[in-house]
C-alpha positions as CSV (number, residue, x, y, z in Angstrom):
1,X,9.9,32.3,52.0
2,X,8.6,28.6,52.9
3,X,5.0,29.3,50.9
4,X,7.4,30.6,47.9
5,X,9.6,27.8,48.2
6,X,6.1,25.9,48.1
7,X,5.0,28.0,45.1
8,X,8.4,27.3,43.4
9,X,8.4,23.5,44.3
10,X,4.6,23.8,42.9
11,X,5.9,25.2,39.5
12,X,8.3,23.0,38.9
13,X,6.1,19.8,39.8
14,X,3.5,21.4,37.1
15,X,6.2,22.2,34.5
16,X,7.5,18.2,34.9
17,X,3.6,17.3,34.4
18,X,3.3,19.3,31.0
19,X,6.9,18.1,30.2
20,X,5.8,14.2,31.1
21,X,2.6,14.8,28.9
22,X,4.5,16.2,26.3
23,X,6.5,13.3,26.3
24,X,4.2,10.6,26.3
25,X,2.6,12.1,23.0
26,X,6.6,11.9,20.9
27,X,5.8,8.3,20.2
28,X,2.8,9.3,18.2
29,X,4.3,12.6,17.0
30,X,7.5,10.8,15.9
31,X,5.0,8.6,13.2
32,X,3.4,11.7,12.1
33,X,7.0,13.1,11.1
34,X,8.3,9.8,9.7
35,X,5.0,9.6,7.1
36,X,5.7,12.7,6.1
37,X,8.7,12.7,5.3
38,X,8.9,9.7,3.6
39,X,5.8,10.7,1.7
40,X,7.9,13.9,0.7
41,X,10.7,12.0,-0.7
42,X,8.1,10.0,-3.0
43,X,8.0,6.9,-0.7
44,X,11.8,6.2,-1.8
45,X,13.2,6.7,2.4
46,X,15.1,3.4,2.9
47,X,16.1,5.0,6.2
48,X,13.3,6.1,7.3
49,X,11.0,3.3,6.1
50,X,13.5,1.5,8.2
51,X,12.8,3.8,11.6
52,X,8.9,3.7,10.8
53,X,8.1,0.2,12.4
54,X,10.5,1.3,15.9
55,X,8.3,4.3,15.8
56,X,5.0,2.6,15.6
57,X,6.0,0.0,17.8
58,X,6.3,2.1,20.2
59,X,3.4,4.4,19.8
60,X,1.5,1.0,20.1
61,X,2.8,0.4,23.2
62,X,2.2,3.9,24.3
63,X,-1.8,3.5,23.4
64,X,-1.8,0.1,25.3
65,X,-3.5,-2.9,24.1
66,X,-7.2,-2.2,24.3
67,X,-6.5,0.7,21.7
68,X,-4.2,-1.2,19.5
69,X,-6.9,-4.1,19.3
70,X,-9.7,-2.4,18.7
71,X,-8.1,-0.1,15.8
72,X,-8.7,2.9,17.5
73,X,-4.8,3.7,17.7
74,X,-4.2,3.1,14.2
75,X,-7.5,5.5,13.3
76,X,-6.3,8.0,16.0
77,X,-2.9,8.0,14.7
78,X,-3.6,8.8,11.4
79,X,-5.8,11.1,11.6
80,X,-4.3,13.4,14.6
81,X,-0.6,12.5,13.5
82,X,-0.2,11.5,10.2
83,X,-2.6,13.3,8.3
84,X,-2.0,16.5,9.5
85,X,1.9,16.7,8.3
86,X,1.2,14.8,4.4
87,X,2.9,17.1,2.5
88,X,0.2,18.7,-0.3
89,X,1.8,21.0,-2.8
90,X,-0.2,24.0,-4.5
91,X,-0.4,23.8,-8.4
92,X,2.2,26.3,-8.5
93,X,4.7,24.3,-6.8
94,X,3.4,21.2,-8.9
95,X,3.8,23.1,-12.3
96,X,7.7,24.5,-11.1
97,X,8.5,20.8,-10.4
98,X,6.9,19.1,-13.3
99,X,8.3,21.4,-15.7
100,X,5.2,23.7,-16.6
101,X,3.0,20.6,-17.3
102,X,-0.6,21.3,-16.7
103,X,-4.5,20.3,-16.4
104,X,-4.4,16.4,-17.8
105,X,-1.2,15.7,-18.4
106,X,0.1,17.2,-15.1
107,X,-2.4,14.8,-13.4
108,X,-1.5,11.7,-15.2
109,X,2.3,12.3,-13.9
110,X,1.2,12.6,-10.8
111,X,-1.2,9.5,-10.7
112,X,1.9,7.7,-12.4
113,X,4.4,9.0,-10.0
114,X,2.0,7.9,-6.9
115,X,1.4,4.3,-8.4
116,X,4.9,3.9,-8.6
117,X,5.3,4.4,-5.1
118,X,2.8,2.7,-3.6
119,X,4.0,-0.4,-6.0
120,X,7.4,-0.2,-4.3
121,X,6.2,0.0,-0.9
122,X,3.9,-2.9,-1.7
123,X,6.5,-5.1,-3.0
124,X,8.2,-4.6,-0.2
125,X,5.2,-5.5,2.4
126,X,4.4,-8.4,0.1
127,X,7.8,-9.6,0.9
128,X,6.7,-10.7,4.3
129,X,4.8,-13.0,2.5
130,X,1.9,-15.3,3.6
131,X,1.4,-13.5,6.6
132,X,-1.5,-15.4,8.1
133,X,-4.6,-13.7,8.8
134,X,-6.5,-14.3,11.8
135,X,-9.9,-12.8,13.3
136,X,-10.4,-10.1,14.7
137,X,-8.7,-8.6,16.9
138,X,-6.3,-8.3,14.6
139,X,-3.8,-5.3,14.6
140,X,-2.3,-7.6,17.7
141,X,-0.7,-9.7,15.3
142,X,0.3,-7.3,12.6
143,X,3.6,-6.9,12.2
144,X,5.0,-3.8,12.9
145,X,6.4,-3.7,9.0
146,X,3.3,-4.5,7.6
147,X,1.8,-1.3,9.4
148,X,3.9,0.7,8.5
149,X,4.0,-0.2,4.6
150,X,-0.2,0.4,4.8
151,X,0.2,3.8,6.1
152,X,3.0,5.2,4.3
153,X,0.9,3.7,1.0
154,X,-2.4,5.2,2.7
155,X,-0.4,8.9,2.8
156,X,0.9,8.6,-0.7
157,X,-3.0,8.0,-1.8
158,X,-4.1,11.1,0.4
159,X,-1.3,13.4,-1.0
160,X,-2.5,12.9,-4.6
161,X,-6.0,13.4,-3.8
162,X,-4.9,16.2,-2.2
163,X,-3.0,17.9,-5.4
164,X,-5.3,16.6,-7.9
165,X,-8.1,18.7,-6.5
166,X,-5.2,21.4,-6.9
167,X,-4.4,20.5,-10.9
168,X,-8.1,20.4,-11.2
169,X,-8.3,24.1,-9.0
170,X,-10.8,22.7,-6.8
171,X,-8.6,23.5,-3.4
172,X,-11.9,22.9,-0.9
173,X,-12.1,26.6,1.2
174,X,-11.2,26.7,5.1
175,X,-7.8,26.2,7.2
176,X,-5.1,23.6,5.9
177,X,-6.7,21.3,8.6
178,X,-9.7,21.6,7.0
179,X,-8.6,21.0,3.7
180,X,-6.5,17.7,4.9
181,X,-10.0,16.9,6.9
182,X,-11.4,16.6,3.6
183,X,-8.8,14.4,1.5
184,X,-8.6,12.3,4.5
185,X,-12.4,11.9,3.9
186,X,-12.2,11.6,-0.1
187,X,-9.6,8.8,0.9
188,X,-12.2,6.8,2.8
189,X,-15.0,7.4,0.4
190,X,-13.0,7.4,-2.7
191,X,-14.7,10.4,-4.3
192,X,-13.9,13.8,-5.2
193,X,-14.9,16.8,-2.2
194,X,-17.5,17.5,-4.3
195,X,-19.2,14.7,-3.8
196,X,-18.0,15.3,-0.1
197,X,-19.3,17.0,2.5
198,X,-16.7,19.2,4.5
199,X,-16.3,20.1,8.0
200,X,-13.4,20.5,10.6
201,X,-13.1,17.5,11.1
202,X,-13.2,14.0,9.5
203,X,-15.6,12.8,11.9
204,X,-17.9,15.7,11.2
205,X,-16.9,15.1,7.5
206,X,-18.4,11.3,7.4
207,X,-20.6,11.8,10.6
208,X,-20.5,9.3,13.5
209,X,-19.0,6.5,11.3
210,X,-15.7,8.0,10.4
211,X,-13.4,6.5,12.0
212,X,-14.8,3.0,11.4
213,X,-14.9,3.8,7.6
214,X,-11.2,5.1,8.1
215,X,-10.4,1.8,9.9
216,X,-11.7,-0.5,7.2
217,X,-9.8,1.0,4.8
218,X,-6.6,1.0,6.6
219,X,-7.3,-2.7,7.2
220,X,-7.8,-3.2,3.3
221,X,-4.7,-1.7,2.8
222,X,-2.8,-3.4,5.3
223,X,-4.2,-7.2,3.8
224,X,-6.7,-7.7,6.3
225,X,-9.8,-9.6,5.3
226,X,-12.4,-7.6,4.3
227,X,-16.0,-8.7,3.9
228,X,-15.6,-10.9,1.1
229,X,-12.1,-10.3,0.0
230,X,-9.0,-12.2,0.5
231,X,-5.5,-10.9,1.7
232,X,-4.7,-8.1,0.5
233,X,-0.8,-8.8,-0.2
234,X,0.0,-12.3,-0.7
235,X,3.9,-11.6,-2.1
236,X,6.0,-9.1,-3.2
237,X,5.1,-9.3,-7.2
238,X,1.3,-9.4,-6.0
239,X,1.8,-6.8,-3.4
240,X,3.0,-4.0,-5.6
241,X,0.5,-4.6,-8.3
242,X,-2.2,-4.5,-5.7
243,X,-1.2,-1.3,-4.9
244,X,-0.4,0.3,-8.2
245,X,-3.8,-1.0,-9.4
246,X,-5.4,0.6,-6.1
247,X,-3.9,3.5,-6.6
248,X,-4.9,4.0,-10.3
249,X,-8.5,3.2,-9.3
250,X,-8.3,5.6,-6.7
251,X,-7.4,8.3,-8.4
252,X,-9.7,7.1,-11.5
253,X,-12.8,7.6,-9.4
254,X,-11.3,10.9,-7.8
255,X,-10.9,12.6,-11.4
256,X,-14.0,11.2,-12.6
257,X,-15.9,13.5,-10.1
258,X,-13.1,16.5,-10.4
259,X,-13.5,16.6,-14.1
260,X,-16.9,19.0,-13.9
261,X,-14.4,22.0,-13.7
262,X,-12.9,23.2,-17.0
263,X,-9.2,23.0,-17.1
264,X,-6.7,25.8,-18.9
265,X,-4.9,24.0,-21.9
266,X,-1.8,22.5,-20.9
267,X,1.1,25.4,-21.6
């Protein structure tokens, strides 16, 4: 009875290990559900908008602060957390909500519909105003808000890559983690999969500099200075232009490479 007692005491103590690990992963998880859900409603979640800078507050805190200042939280997040649960939708489900529309004109609405929402989301990080921008590191001084604004507008951006390689039926082959591997990676490079290679992962998608390249363009989005550019958002009017005008480029440069594939006439 004692060395069952033992065994028993033993289970338990494992189970509350597994159950603590579990735990310290929710603040991360709870991101990764937020994003997507707000990117499922089309960026328009007041509410949750609202809950996103608690959540990634406390992921932050979770990572600790070497992670947070060197970026690698922010790239980790994203790409273990977020990515993984940005809603795509097949061109069926596209076609059923955009009333039968199809080919060019299906992936104009969508561009449209995408610019919109990053617009919003950038007025309202421009709103913060002249954030000042200091050297690196710099995600220490981010505000929580700001963060949160660049990733929901990042997700948005990697949703319509995402269904325009549906519209243009170039869904990339492999498991839905592959496939959001790969518009993760179009995202960063700003090209169509064809002009990406794809893997299972992002870093075997961009090789060893992934997550660098993910974290420059996370900063860029977030109105960090980059190379030679300026901030990013510098007010709310200027912060939602920004973005629409990203976002049309974007998706510009995306079609430009998906375009090789014939399309069906729009019915």
């Amino acid at each position: 009875m004692p060395n069952n007692a033992r065994r028993a005491d033993s289970s338990r103590e494992s189970d509350d290990t597994r159950a603590g690990e579990e735990f310290a992963s929710t603040p991360h998880a709870d991101v990764g559900e937020l994003v997507g859900r707000i990117v499922d409603e089309g960026g328009n979640g007041s509410g949750l908008l609202t809950r996103l800078p608690r959540a990634l507050t406390r992921s932050a805190r979770a990572a600790g602060v070497k992670g947070v200042a060197g970026g690698r939280w922010l790239t980790d997040l994203f790409t273990d957390d977020i990515a993984p649960r940005i809603p795509v939708r097949d061109l069926e489900a596209l076609r059923q909500h955009h009333d039968g529309l199809d080919g060019e004109e299906l992936a104009d609405t969508l561009v449209r519909n995408a610019s919109v929402a990053t617009a919003a989301v950038g007025a309202a990080g421009g709103a913060l105003g002249a954030v000042q921008m200091a050297a690196p590191p710099l995600l220490l001084t981010a505000p929580a808000k700001l963060v949160a604004e660049a990733v929901v507008v990042a997700a948005i951006e990697v949703k319509l890559i995402g269904e325009l390689h549906e519209v243009y039926r170039e869904r990339p082959a492999g498991s839905g983690l592959q496939r959001g591997s790969g518009y993760l990676a179009a995202w960063v490079t700003k090209r169509g999969l064809e002009r990406v290679q794809t893997g299972t992962s992002l870093t075997a998608v961009l090789g060893a500099a992934a997550k660098a390249e993910l974290r420059n363009r996370l900063m860029r989005v977030m109105g960090r200075h980059l190379s030679t550019l300026g901030p990013y958002l510098t007010g709310a009017a200027a912060g939602g232009a920004l973005n629409r005008a990203a976002t049309v480029a974007l998706a510009r440069s995306v079609r430009a490479d998906l375009r090789g594939t014939a399309l069906p006439e729009s019915r």
